[in-house]
PAKOLRO-117813 format. One record per residue (C-alpha): residue number from 0; residue in one letter; x, y, z. Coordinates in Angstrom, 1 decimal. Example, Ala and Ser with C-alpha at 12.3 -4.5 7.8 and 13.67 -1.06 7.14 Angstrom:
BEGIN
0,A,12.3,-4.5,7.8
1,S,13.7,-1.1,7.1
This chain:
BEGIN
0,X,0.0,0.0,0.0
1,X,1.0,3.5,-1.0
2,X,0.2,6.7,0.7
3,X,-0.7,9.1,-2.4
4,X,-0.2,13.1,-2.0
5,X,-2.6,14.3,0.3
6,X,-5.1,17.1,0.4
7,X,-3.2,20.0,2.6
8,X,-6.2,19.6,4.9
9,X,-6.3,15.8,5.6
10,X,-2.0,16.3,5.5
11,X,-1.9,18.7,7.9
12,X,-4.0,16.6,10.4
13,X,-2.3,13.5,10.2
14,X,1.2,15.6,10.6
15,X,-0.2,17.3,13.5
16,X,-1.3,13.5,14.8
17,X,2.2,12.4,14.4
18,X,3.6,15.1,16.2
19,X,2.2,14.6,19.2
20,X,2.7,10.7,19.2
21,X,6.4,11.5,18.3
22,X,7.0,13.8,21.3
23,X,5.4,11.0,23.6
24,X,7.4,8.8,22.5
25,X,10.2,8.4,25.3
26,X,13.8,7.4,25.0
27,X,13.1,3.9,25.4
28,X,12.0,3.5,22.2
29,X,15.2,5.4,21.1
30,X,17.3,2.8,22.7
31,X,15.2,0.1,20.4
32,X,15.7,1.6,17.5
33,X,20.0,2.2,18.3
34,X,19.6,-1.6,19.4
35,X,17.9,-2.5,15.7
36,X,20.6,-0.7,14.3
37,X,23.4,-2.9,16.3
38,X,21.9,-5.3,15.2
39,X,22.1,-4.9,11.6
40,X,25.8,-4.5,11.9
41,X,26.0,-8.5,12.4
42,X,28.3,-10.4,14.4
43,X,31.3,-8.3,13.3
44,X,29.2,-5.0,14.0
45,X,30.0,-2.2,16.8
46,X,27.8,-0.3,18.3
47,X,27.4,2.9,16.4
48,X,27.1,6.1,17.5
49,X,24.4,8.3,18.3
50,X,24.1,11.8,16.7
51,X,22.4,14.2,18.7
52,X,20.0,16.6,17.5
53,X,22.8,19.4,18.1
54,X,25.7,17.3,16.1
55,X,23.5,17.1,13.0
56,X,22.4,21.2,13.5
57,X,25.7,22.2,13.3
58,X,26.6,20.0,10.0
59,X,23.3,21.5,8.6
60,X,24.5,25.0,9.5
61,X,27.2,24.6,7.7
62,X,25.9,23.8,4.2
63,X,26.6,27.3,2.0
64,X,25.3,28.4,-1.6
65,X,21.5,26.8,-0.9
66,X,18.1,26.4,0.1
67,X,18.4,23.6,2.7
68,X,14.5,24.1,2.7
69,X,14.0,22.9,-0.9
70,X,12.9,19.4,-1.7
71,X,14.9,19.2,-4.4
72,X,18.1,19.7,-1.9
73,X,16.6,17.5,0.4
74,X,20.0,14.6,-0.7
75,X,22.2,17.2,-1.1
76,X,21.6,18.3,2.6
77,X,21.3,14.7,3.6
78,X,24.4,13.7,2.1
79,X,26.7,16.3,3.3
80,X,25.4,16.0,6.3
81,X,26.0,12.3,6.8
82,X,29.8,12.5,5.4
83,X,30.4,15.8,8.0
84,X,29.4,13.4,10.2
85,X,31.2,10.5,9.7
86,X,34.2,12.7,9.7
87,X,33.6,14.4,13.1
88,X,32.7,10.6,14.9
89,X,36.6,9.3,13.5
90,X,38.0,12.2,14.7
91,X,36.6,11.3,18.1
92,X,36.9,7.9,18.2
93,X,40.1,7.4,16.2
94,X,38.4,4.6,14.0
95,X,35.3,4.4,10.8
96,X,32.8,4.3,13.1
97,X,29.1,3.6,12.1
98,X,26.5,6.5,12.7
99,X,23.2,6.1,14.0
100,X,20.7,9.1,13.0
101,X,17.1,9.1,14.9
102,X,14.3,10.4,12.7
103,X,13.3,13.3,15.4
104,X,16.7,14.3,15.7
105,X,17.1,15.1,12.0
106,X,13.8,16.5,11.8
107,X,14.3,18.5,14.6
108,X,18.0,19.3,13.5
109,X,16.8,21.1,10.6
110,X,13.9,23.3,12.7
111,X,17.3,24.5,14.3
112,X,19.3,24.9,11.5
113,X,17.0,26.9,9.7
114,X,14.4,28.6,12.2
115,X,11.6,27.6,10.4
116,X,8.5,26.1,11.9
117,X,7.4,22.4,11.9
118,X,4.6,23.6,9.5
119,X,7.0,25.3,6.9
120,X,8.9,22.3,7.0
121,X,9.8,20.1,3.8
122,X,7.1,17.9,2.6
123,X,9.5,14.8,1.9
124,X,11.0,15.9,6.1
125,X,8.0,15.8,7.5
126,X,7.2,12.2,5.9
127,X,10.2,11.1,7.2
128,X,9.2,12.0,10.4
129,X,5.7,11.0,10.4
130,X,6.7,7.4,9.2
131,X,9.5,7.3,11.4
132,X,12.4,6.9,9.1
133,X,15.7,6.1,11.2
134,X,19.1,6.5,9.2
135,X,22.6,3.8,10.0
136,X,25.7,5.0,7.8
137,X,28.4,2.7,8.1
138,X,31.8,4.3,6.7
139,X,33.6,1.3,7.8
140,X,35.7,1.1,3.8
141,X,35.9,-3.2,4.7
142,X,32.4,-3.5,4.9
143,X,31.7,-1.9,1.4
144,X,34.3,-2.3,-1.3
145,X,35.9,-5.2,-2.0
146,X,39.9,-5.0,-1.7
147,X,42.1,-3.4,-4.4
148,X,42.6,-0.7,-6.5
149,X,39.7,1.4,-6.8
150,X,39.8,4.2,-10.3
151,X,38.6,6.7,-9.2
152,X,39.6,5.9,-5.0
153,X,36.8,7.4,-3.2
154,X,37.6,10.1,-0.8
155,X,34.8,8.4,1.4
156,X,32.7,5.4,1.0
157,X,29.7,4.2,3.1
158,X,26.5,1.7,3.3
159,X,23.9,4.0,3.9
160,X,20.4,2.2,5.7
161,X,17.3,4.0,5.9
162,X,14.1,2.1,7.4
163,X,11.6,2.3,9.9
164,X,10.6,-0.9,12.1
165,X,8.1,-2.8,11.1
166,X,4.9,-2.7,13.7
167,X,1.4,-3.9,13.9
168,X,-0.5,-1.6,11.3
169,X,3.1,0.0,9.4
170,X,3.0,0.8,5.7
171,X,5.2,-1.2,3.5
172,X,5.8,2.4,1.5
173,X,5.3,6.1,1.0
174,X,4.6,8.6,-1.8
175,X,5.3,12.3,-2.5
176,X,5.1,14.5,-5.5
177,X,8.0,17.2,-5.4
178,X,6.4,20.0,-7.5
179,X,9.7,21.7,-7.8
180,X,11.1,19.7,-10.5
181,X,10.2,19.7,-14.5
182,X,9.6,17.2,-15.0
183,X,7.1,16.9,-11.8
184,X,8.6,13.5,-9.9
185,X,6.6,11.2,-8.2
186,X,8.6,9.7,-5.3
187,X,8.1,6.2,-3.5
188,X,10.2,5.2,-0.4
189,X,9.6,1.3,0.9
190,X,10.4,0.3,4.4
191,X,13.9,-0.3,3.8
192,X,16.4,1.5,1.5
193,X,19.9,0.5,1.2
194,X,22.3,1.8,-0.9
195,X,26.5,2.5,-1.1
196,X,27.3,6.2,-1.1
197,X,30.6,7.7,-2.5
198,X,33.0,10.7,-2.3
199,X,34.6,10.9,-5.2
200,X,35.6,14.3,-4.6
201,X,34.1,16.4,-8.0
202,X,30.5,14.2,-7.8
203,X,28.4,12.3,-5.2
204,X,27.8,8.5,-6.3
205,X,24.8,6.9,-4.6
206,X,24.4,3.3,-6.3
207,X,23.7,-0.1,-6.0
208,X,20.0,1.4,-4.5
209,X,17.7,-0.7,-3.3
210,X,13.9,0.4,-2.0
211,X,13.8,3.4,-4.2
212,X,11.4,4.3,-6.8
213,X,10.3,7.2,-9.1
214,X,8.9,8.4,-12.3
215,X,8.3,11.8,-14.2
216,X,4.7,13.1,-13.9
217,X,4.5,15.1,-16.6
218,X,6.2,15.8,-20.1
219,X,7.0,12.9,-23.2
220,X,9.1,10.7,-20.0
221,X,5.8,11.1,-17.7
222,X,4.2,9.9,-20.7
223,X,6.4,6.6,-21.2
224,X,6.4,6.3,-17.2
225,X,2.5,5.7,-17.3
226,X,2.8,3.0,-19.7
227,X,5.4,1.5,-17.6
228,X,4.9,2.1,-14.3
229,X,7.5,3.6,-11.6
230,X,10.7,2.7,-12.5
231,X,13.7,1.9,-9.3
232,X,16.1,4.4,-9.0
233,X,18.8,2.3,-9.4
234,X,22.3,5.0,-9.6
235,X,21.8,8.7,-8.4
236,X,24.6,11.4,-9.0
237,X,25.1,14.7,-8.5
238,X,27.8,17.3,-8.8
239,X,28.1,21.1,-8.0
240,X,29.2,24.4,-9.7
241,X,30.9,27.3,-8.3
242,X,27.8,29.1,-8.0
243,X,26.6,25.9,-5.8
244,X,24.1,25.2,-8.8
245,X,23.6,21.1,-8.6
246,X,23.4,18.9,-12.1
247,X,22.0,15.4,-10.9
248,X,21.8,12.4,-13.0
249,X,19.5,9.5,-12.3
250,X,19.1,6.2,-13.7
251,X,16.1,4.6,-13.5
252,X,15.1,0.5,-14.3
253,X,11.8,-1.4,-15.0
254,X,12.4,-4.8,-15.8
255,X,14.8,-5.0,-18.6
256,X,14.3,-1.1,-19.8
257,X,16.4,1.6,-18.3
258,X,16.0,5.4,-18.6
259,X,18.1,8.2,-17.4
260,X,17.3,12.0,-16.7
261,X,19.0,15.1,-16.1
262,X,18.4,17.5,-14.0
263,X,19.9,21.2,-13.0
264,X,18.6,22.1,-9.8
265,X,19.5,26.0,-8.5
266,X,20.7,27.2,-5.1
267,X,16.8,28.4,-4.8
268,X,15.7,24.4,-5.4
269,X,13.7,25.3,-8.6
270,X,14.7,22.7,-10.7
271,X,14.9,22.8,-14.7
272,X,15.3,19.5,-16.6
273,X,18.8,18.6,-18.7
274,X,21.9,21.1,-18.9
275,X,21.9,24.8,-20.2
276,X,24.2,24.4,-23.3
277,X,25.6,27.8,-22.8
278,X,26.7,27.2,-19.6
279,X,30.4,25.4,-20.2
280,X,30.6,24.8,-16.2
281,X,27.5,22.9,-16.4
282,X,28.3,21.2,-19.6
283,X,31.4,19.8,-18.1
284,X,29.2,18.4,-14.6
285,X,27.2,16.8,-17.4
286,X,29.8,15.1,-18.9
287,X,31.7,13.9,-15.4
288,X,28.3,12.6,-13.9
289,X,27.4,10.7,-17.2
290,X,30.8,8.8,-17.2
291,X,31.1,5.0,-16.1
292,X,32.5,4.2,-12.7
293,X,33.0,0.4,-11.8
294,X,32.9,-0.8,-8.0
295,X,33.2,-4.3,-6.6
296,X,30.5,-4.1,-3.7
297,X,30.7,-6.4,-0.2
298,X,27.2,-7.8,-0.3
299,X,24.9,-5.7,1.7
């Protein structure tokens, strides 16, 4: 079952419904979901730790050049955040350690970050929130590439886990439509998404996705897309100018058919579909985001 866009009436009621079972919700449950977490580590896991609500403020504040408001930043933000993080935890702990990110802590991380009110909130943060989405990022290189030589060698690497725990009653998946983009994008998040996140220092590499899923709303793709259904986003990358403008590319798969977009995506988060030709700077993110890169995962 999906949850389609809701009315802004009926959406505003059930975000104001899971607000106040969120903030009931005591630290107990908390320690559950770190405990889950552990637990997906394995036999050879650590305990990871916890980022505070304050930890992940401060690695929002420090985001420059854009609207950490804007949907269509929404990985951008999540993304630097994550490898800020990861960063700060080795320097403390000496070692890749794995990070465990609460969904009211990140929700509540960006309230500070940005002073805006739980209303004016994101669509796709308040989601999160309301379906309680936890985050585990595991930098730990052993536990995602396979030894050797590595062209290009991430700067960082990571298995990034996003889920919520399955209860009595929980959805199986969610739905948003970011009306930011052109093409209009319908977005579907299932209970658990996995996927290996790299740093290769001029683009962002998110592949080998798993629980992810998408398609254009409108325009000739939205037309293909309605024919085929939602397609799994199965590689996402992204790369930024000097102005801190953002060129993504996605590739999508549906059975044996693939399709890839292109999207330029300002430091406002209006988004335009493909690359200004008369823009060289953008030209060339094109051009670096569409080549090939070749990993050799660890199996999830």
């Amino acid at each position: 079952m999906t949850l389609s866009l809701l009315s802004s009436a009926r959406l505003a009621w059930r975000l104001g419904v899971a607000v106040l079972l969120v903030s009931a919700v005591d630290r107990g449950v908390l320690a559950d979901e770190v405990d889950a977490a552990e637990d997906e580590q394995g036999s050879a896991g650590v305990a990871p730790w916890v980022a505070t609500r304050g930890e992940l403020a401060d690695m929002m504040r420090q985001a420059k050049g854009y609207d950490i408001r804007a949907i269509t930043n929404g990985i951008r933000l999540q993304t630097e955040t994550l490898l800020r993080m990861i960063a700060y935890v080795e320097e403390r702990v000496g070692v890749p350690t794995p990070v465990f990110v609460g969904h009211a802590e990140w929700f509540f991380a960006i309230l500070d970050a940005t002073g805006i009110t739980e209303k004016q909130a994101p669509l796709s943060a308040h989601l999160a929130y309301l379906y309680k989405q936890d985050l585990l990022i595991d930098p730990r290189m052993d536990y995602v590439l396979n030894p050797g030589e590595h062209d290009p060698a991430p700067v960082a690497a990571a298995n990034v886990k996003v889920w919520w725990l399955e209860t009595p009653g929980s959805l199986d998946s969610y739905s948003y439509v970011d009306h930011n983009s052109d093409p209009e994008m319908k977005v579907t998040m299932r209970r658990v998404i996995k996927y290996r996140l790299l740093d290769l220092g001029d683009r962002i590499v998110c592949e080998d996705v798993e629980g992810l899923y998408g398609r254009p709303n409108s325009g000739l793709l939205g037309l293909m897309f309605r024919v085929i259904g939602e397609g799994r986003v199965a590689d996402y990358r992204y790369a930024v100018a000097a102005d801190r403008t953002q060129v993504i590319w996605v590739l999508c798969r549906k059975g044996p058919l693939s399709v890839t977009s292109l999207v330029t995506v300002h430091p406002d988060g209006h988004a335009d579909k493909g690359v200004d030709r008369d823009k060289p700077d953008l030209v060339e993110l094109r051009e670096r985001l569409e080549k090939d890169v070749e990993f050799e995962y660890v199996p999830f």
